[in-house]
Backbone bond lengths (Angstrom), bond angles and torsions (degrees), N, CA, C in turn:
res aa  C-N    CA-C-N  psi(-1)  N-CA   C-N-CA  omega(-1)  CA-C   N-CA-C  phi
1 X - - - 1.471 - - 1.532 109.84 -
2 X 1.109 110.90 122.72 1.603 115.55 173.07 1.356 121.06 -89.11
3 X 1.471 119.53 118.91 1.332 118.95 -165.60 1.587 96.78 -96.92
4 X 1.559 98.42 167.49 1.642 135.04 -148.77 1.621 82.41 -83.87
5 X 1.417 124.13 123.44 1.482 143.82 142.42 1.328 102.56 -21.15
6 X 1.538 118.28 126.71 1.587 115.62 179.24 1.918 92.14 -90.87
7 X 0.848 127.82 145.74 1.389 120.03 166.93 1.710 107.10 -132.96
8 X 1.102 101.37 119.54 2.120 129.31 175.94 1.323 91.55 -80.38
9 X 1.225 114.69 -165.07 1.554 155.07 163.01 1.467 141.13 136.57
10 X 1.087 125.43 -149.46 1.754 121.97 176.78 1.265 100.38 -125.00
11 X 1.843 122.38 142.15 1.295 106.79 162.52 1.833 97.50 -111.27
12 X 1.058 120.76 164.93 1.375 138.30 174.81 1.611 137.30 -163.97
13 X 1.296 101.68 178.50 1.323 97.21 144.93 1.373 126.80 163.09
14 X 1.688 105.55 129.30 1.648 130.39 24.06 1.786 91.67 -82.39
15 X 1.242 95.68 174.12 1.760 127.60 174.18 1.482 112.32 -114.98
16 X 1.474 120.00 -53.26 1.178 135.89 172.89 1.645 109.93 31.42
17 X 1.669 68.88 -80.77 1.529 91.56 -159.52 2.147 120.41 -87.07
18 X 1.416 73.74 20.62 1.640 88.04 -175.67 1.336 114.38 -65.88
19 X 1.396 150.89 174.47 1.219 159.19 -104.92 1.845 99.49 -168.92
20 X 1.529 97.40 -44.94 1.822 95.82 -143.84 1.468 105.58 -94.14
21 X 1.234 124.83 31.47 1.372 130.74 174.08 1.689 100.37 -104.89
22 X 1.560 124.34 -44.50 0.997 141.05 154.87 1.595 109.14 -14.44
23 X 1.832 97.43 -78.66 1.161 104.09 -173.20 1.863 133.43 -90.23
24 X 0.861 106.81 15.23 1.299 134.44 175.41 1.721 116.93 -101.05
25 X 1.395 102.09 -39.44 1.217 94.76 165.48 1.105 125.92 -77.69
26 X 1.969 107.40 -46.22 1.720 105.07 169.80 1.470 106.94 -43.04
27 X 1.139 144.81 -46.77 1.703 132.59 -175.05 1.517 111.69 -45.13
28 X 1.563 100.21 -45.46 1.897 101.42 -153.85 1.496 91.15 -78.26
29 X 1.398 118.93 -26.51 1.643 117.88 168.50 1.333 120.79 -77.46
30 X 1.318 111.74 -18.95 2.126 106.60 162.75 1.565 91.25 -67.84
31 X 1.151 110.54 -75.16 1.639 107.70 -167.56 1.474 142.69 -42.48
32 X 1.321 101.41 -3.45 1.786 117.73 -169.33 1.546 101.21 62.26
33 X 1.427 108.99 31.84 1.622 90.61 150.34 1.534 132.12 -133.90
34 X 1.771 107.01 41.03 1.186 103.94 162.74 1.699 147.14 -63.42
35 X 1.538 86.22 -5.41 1.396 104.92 176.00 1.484 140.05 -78.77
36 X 2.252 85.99 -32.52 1.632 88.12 162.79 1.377 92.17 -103.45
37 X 1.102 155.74 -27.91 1.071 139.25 -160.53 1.977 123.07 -117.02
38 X 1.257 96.98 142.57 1.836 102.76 -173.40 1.312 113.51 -138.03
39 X 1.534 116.63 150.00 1.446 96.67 -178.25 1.862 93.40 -128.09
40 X 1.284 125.67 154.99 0.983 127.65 -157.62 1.768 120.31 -132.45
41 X 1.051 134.22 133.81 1.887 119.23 177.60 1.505 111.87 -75.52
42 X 1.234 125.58 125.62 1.490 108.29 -173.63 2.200 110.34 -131.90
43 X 1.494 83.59 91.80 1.770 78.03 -151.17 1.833 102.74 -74.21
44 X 1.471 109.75 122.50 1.353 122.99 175.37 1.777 122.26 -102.78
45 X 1.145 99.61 125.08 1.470 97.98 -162.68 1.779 98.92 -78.64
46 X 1.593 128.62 155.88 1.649 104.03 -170.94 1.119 120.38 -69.68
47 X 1.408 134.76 -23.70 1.331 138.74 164.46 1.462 109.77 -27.31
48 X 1.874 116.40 -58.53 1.287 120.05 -179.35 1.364 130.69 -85.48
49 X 1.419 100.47 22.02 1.708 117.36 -163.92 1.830 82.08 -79.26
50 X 1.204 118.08 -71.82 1.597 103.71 -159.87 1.541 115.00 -61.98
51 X 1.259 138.19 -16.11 1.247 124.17 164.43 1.551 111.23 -69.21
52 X 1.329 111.57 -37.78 1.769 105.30 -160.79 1.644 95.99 -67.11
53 X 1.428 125.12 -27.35 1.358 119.75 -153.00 1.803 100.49 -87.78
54 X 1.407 100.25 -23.38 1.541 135.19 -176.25 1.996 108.05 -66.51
55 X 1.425 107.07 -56.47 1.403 118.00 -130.77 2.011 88.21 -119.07
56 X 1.599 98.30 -35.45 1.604 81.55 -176.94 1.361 123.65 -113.80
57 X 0.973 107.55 100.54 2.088 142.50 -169.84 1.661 103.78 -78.54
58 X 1.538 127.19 -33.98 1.475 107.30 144.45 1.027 159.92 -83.77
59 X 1.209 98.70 39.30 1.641 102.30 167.83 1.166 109.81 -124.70
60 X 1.392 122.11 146.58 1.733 138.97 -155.27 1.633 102.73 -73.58
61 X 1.648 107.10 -44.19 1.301 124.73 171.78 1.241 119.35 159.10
62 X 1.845 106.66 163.62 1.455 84.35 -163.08 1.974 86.39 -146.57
63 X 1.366 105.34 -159.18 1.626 112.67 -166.79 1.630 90.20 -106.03
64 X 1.454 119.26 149.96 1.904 125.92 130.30 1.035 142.92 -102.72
65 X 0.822 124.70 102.49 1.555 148.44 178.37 1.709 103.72 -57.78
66 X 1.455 105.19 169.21 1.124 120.99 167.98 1.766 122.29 -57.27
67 X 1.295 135.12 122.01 1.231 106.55 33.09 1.674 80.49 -127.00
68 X 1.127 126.57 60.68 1.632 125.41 175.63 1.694 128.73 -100.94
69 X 1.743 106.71 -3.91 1.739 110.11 -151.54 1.393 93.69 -84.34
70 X 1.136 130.52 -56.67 1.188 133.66 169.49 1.963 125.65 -32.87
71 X 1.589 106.63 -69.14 1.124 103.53 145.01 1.456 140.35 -28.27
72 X 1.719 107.51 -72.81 1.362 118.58 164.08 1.499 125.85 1.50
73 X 1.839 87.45 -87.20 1.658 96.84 163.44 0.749 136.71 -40.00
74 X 1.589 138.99 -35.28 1.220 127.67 -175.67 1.580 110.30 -84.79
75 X 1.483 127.20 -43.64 1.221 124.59 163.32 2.103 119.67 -48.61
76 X 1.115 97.52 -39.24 1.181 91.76 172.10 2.027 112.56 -70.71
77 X 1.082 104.78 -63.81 1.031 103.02 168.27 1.942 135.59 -47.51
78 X 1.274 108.19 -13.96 1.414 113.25 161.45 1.417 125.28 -96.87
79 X 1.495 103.00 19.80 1.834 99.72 -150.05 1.967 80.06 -138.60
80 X 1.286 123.16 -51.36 1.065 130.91 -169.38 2.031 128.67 -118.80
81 X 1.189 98.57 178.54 1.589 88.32 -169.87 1.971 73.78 -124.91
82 X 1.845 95.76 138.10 1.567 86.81 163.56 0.973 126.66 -134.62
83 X 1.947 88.61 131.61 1.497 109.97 -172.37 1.797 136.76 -52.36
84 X 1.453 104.47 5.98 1.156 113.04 171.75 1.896 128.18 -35.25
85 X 1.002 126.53 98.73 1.304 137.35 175.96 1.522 107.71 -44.15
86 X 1.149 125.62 -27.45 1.705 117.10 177.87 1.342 103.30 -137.56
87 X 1.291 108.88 141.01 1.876 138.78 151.12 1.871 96.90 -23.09
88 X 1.404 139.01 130.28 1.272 133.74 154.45 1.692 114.23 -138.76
89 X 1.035 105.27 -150.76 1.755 113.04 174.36 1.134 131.60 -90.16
90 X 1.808 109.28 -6.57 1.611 106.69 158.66 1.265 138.78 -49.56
91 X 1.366 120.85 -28.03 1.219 137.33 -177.85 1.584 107.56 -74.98
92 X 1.329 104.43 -57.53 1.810 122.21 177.38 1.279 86.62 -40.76
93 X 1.097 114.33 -72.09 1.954 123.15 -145.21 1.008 103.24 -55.55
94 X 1.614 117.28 -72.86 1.617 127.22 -160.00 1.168 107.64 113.24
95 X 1.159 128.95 -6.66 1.701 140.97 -177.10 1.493 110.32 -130.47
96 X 1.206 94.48 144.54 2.078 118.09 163.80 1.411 117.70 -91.39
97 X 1.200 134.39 128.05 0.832 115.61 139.23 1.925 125.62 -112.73
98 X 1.160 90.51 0.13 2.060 87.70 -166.92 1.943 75.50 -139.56
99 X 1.769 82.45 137.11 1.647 94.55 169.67 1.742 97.99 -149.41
100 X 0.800 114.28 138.64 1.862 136.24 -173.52 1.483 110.33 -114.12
101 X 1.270 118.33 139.49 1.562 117.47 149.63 1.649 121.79 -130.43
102 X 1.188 86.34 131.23 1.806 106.88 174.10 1.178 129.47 -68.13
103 X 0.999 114.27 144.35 1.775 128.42 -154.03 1.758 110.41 -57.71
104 X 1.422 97.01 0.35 1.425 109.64 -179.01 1.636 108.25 -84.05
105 X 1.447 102.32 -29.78 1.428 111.71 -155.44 1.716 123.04 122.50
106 X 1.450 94.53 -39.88 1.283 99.93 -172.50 1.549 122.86 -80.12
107 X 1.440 116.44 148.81 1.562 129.40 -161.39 1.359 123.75 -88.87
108 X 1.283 125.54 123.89 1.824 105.89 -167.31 1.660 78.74 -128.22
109 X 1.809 106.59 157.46 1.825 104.38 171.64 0.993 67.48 -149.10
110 X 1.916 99.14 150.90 1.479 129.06 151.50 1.818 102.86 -109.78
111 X 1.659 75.65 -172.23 1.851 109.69 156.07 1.511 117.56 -112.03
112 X 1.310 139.08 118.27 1.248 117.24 163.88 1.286 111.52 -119.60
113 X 1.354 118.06 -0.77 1.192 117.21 168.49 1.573 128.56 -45.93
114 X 1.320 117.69 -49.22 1.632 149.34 152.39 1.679 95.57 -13.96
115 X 1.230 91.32 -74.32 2.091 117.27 -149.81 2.281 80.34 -75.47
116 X 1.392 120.75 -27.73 1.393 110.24 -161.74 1.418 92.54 -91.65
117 X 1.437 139.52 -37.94 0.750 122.70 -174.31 2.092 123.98 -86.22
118 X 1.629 105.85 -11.44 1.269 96.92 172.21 1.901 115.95 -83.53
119 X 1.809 91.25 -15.81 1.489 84.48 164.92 1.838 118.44 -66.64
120 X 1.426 108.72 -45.82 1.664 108.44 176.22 1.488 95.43 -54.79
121 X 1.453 151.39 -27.33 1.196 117.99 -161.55 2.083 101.56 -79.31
122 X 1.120 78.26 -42.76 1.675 84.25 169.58 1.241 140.69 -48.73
123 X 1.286 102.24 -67.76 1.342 116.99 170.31 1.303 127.80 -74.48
124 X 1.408 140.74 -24.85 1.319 155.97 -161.38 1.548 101.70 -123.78
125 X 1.110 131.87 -42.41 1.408 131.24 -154.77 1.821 104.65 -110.20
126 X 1.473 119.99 -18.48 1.611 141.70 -132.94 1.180 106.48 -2.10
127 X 1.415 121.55 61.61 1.632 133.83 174.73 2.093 91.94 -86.32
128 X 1.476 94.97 128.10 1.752 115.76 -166.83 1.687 77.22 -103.54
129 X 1.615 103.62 -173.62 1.096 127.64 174.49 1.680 129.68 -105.86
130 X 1.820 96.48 112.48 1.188 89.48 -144.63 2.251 88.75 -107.55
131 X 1.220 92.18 105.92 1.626 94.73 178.45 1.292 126.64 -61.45
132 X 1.398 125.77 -33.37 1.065 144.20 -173.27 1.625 95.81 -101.10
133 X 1.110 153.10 13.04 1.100 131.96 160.86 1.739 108.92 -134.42
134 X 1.732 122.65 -179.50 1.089 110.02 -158.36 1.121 115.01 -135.42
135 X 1.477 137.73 -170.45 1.517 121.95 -167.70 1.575 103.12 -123.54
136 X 1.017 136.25 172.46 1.099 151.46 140.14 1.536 135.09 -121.44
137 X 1.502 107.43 122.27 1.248 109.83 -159.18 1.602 102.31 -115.83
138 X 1.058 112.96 126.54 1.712 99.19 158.65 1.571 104.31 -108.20
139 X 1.402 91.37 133.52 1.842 87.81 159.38 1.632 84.97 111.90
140 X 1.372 125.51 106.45 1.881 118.46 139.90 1.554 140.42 -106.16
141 X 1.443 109.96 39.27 1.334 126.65 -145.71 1.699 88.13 -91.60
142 X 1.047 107.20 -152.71 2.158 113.15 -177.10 1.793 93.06 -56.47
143 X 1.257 120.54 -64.67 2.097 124.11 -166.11 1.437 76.13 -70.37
144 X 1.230 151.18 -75.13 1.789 126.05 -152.21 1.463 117.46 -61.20
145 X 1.369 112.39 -41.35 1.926 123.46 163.48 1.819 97.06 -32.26
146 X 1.389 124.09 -75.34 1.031 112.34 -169.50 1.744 135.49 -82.54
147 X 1.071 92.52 8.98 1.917 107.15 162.51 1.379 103.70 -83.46
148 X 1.510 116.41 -58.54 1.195 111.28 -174.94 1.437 125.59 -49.97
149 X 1.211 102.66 -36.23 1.252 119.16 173.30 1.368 134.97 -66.76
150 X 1.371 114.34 -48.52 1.281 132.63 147.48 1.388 124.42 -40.23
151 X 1.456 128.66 -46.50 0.843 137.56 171.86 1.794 127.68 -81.01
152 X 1.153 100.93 -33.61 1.573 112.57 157.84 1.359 121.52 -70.55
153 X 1.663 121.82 -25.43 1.616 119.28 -179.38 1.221 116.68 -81.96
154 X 1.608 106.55 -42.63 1.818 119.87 164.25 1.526 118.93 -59.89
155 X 1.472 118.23 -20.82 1.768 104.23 -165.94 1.056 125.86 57.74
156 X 1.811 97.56 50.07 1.599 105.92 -170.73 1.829 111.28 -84.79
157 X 1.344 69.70 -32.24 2.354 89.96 -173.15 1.697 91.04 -98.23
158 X 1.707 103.69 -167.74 1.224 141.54 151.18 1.273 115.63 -109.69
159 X 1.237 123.87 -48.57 1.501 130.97 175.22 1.121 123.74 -126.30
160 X 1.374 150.77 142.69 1.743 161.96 -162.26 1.812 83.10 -123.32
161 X 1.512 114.94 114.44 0.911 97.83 136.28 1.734 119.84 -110.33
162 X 1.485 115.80 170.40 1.445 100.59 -149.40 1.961 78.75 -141.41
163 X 1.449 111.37 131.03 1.346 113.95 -178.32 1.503 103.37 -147.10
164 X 1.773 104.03 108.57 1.049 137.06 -150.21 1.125 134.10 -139.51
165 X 1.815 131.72 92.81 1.280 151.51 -126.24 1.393 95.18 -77.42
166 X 1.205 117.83 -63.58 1.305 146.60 -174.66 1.435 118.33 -51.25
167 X 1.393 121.33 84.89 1.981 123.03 -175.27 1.517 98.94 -57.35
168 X 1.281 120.61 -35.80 1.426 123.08 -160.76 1.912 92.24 -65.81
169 X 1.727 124.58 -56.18 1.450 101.52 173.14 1.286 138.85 -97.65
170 X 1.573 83.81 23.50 1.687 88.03 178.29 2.210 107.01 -87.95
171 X 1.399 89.03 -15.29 1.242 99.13 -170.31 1.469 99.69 -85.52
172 X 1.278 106.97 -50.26 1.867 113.51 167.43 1.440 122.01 -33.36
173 X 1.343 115.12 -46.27 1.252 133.37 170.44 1.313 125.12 -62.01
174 X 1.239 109.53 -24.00 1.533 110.32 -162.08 1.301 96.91 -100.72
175 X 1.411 125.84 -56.89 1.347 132.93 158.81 1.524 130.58 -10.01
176 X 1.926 79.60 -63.14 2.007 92.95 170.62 1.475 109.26 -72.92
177 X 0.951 130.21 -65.17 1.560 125.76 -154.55 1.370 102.17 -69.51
178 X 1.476 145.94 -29.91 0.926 144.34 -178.87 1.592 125.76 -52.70
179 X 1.305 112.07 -17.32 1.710 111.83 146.90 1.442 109.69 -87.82
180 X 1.373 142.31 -9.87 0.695 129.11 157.58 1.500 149.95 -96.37
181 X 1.693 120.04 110.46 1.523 111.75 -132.42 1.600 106.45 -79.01
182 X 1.538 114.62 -37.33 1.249 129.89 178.17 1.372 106.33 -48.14
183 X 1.676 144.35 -10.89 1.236 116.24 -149.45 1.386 77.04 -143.82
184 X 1.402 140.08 -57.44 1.481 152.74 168.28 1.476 97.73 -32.51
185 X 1.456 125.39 -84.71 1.321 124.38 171.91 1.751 124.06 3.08
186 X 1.548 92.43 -56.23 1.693 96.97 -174.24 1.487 109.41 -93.35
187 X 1.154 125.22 -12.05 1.645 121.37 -164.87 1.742 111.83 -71.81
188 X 0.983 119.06 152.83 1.355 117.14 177.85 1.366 109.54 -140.05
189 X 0.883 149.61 119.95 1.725 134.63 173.32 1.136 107.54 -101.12
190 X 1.328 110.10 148.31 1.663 117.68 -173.48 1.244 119.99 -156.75
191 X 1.520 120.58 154.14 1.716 115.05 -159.28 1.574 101.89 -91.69
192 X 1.028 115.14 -172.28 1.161 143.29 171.21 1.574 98.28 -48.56
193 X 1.149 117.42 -103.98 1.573 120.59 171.63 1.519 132.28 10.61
194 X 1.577 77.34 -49.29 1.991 95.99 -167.51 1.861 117.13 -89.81
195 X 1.488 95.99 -2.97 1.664 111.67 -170.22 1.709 103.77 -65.95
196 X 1.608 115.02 -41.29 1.505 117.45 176.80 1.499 100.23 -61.09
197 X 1.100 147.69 -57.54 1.708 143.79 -154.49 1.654 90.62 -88.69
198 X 1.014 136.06 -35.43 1.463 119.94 -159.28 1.535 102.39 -93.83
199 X 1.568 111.30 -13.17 1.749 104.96 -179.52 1.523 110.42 -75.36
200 X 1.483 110.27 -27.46 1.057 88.24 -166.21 1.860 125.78 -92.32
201 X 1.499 110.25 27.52 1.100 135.35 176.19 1.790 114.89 -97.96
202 X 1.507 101.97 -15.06 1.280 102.18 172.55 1.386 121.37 -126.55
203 X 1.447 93.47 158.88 1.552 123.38 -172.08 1.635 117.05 -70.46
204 X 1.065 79.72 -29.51 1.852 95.99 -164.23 1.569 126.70 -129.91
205 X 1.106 111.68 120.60 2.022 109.01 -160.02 1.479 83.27 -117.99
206 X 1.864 126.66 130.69 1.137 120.50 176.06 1.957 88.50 -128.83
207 X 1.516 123.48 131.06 0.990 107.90 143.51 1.476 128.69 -101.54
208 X 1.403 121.68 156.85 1.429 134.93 -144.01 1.560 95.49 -131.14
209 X 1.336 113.78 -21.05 1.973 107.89 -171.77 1.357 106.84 -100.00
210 X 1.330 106.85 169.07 1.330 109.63 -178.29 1.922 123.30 -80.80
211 X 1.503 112.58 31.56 1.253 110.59 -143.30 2.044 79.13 -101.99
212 X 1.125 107.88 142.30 1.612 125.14 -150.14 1.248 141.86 41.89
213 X 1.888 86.53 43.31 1.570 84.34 -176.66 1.712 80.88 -96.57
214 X 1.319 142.14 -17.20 1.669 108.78 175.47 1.420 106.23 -112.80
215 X 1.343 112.53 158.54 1.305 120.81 -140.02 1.533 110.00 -63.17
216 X 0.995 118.07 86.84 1.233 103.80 -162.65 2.191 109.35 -136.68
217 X 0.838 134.98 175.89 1.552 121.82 166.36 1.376 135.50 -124.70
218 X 1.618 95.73 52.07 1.611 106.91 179.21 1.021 99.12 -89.96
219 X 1.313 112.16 142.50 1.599 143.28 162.37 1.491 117.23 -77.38
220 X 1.332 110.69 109.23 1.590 122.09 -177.13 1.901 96.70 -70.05
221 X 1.098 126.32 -58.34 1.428 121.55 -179.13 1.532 86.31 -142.52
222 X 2.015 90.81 144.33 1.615 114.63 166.19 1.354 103.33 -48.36
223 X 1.705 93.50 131.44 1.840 108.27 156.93 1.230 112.71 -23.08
224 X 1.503 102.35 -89.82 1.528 122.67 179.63 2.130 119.67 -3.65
225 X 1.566 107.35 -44.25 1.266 126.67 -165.49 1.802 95.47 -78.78
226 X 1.028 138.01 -27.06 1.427 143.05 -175.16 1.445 117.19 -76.38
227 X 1.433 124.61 94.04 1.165 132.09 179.70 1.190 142.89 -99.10
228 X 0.886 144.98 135.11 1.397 153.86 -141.82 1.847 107.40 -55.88
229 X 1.162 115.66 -9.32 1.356 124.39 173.37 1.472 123.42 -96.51
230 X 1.633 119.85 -6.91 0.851 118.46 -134.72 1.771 96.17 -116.70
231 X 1.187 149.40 140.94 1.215 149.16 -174.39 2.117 93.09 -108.37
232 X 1.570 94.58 171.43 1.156 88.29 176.90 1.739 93.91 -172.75
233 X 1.253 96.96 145.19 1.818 121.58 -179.63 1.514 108.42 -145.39
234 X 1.572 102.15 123.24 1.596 134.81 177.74 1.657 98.80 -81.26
235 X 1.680 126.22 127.44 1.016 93.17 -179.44 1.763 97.97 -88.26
236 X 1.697 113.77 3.27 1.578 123.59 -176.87 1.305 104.27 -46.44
237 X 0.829 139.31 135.73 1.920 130.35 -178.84 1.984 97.83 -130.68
238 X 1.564 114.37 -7.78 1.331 70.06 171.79 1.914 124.96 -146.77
239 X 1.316 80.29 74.77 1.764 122.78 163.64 1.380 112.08 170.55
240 X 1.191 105.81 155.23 1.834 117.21 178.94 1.468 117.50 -66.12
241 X 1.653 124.60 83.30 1.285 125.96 -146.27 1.682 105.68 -77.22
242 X 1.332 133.69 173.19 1.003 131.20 -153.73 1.481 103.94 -73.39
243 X 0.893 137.07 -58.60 1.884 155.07 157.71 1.980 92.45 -27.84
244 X 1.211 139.30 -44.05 1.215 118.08 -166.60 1.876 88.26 -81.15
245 X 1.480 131.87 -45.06 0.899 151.16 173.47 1.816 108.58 -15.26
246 X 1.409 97.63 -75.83 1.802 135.11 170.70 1.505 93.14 -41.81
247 X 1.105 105.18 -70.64 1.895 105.42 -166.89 1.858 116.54 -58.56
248 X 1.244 99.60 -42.37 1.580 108.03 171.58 1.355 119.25 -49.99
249 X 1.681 100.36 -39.81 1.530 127.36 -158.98 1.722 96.33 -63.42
250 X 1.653 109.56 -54.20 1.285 138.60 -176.24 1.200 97.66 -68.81
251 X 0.971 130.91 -70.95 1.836 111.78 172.51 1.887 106.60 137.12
252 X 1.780 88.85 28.59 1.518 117.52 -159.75 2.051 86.80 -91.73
253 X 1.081 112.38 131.33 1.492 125.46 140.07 2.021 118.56 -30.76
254 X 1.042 92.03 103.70 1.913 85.46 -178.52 1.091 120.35 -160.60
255 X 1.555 141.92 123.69 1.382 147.45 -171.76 1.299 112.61 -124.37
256 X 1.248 102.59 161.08 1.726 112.83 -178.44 1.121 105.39 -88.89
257 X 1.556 129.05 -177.80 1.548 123.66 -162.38 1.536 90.49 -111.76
258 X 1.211 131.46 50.48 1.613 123.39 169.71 1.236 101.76 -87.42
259 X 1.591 127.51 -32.52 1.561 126.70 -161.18 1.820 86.33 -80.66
260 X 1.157 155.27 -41.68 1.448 159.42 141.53 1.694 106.07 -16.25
261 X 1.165 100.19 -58.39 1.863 95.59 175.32 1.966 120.22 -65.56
262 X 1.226 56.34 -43.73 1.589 79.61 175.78 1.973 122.53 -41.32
263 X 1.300 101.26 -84.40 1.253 131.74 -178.53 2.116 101.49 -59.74
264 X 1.300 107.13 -47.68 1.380 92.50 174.92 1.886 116.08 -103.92
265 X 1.432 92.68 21.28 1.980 85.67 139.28 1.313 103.35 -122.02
266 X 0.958 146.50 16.72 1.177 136.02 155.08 1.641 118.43 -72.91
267 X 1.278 94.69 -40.27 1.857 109.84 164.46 1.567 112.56 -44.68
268 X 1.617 92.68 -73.67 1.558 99.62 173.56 1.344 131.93 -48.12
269 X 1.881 117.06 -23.02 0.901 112.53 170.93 1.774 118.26 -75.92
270 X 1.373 110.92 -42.87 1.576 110.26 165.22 1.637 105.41 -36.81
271 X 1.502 124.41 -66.96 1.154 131.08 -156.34 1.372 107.53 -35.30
272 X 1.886 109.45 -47.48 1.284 121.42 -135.64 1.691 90.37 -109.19
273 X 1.189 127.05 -26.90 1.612 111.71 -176.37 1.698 104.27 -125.78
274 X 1.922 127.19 14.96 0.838 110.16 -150.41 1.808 166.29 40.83
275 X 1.365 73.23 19.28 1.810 99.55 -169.46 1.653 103.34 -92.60
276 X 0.941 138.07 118.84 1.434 157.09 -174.80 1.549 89.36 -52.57
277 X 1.189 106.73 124.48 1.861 133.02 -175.62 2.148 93.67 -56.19
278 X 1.184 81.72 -28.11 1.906 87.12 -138.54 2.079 74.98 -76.99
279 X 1.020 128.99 -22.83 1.664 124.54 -172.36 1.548 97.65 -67.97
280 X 1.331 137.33 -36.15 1.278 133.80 -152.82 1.597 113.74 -127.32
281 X 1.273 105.10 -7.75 1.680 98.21 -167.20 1.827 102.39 -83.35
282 X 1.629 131.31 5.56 1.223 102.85 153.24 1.219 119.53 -81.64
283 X 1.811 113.88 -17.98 1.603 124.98 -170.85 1.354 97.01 -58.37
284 X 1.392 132.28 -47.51 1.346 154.22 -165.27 1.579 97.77 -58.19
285 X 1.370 96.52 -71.99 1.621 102.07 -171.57 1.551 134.23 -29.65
286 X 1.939 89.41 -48.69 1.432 124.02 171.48 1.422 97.21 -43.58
287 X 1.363 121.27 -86.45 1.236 133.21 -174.18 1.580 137.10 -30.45
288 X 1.554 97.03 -34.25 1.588 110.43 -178.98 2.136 97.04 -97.32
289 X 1.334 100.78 -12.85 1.625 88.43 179.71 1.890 87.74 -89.65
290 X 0.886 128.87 -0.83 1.368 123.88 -169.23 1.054 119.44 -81.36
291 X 1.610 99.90 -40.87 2.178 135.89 -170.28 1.785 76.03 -79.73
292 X 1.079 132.77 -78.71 1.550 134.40 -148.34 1.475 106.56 -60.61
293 X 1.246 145.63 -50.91 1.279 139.29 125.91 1.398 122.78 -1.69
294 X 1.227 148.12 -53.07 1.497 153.54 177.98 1.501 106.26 -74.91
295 X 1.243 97.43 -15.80 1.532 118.34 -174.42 2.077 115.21 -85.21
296 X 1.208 80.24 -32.10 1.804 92.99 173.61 1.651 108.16 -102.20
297 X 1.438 111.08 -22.88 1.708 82.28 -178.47 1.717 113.27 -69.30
């Protein structure tokens, strides 16, 4: 008997230029299971976000991308009960990004972005916990939901400041976290103006927007503002954006957000085939330094 192709993937949009089909497949091909299993790019414009999440019941599970995690949740969450077996960071966040279904039928979504990105702060960045000093975030959209979060659940900072173009998620944000004391507590929002006096109180510069992810040479914040104390993580993962550039230049600690992609599909991949993250994430690694490479010639 020949069994039914499991098929994964990402929905988004665009996807294009995404990474994690790359590396998701190299796994199911370390493992001998490219045969039942595939993972696929599946770009959804938001209009078609609530039918696809609605209407398509074959697929095992797949990733969300920008700009759907936020959304996501709530459609999932008004439509379904989720069967998720453990407590995670969806709830913290406010966003999805990885959702699975069980052989029952029934639908479970996490966050792993949260849990992927405090591993990159660790492992990739070796940013410790600095109590007395503070963060700076630009960007709180679905990738800023889960820094903040991450970083507010661990007691990594004292203060988040959070500098954020967008009224529509600055208001989103405030709304959500505001029952929540652990994460509200630390947030600060702040204008333009206030980014020179408030950087130099922090340890940690995370960007969260998409601003150098195309090839381009805008400056997220003046050189000049980057100080010798200060660590810093792009969550852009795929080219060395101008701000990781600046910090290197300066002689600052700074990584791209691939170890972030990385570490929370590796999650998703445990979630989704039960295979221990930690068996495949150099197969993974390989793969996304492989995509980023094709990316510079």
């Amino acid at each position: 008997m020949i069994s039914k192709q499991k098929i994964y993937g990402l929905i988004g949009y665009p996807v294009k230029h995404s990474f994690s089909a790359a590396m998701h497949n190299a796994a199911f091909s370390h493992l001998g299971m490219d045969k039942e299993c595939k993972y696929t790019l599946f770009e959804i414009k938001p209009d078609d976000l609530e039918s696809f999440l609605l209407e398509r019941t074959d697929l095992a599970g797949f990733n969300i991308t920008i700009p759907h995690k936020v959304k996501a949740k709530e459609i999932l969450e008004d439509n379904f009960e989720n069967a998720s077996a453990t407590p995670d960071f969806a709830t913290l966040v406010g966003a999805v990004n990885t959702v699975g279904r069980n052989d029952d039928g029934s639908i479970w979504w996490s966050n792993t972005d949260a849990p992927g990105f405090l591993k990159a702060l660790d492992c990739d960045l070796g940013f410790k916990k600095a109590e007395q000093r503070d963060a700076l975030v630009f960007g709180c959209g679905g990738a800023g939901r889960a820094v903040l979060s991450g970083l507010s659940w661990k007691g990594l900072v004292r203060n988040i400041f959070i500098y954020e173009l967008s009224s529509e998620n600055q208001q989103a944000v405030k709304d959500y976290y505001s029952n929540i004391p652990k994460v509200w507590d630390k947030l600060r929002f702040i204008t333009k103006e206030e980014i020179a006096e408030k950087i130099k109180t922090c340890s940690l510069l995370v960007n969260t927007t998409p601003v150098g992810m195309k090839d381009d040479n805008v400056r997220l914040i003046d050189k000049k503002l980057l100080h010798a104390d200060l660590s810093v993580y792009d969550v852009v993962y795929n080219r060395e954006t101008q701000l990781i550039k600046d910090a290197k230049a300066k002689g600052l600690k700074a990584v791209g957000g691939l170890g972030m992609l990385l570490y929370q599909g590796a999650l998703a991949f445990q979630r989704w085939t039960g295979v221990n993250g930690d068996q495949v994430v150099d197969i993974m690694r390989q793969a996304l330094e492989g995509e980023l490479e094709k990316c510079r010639i």
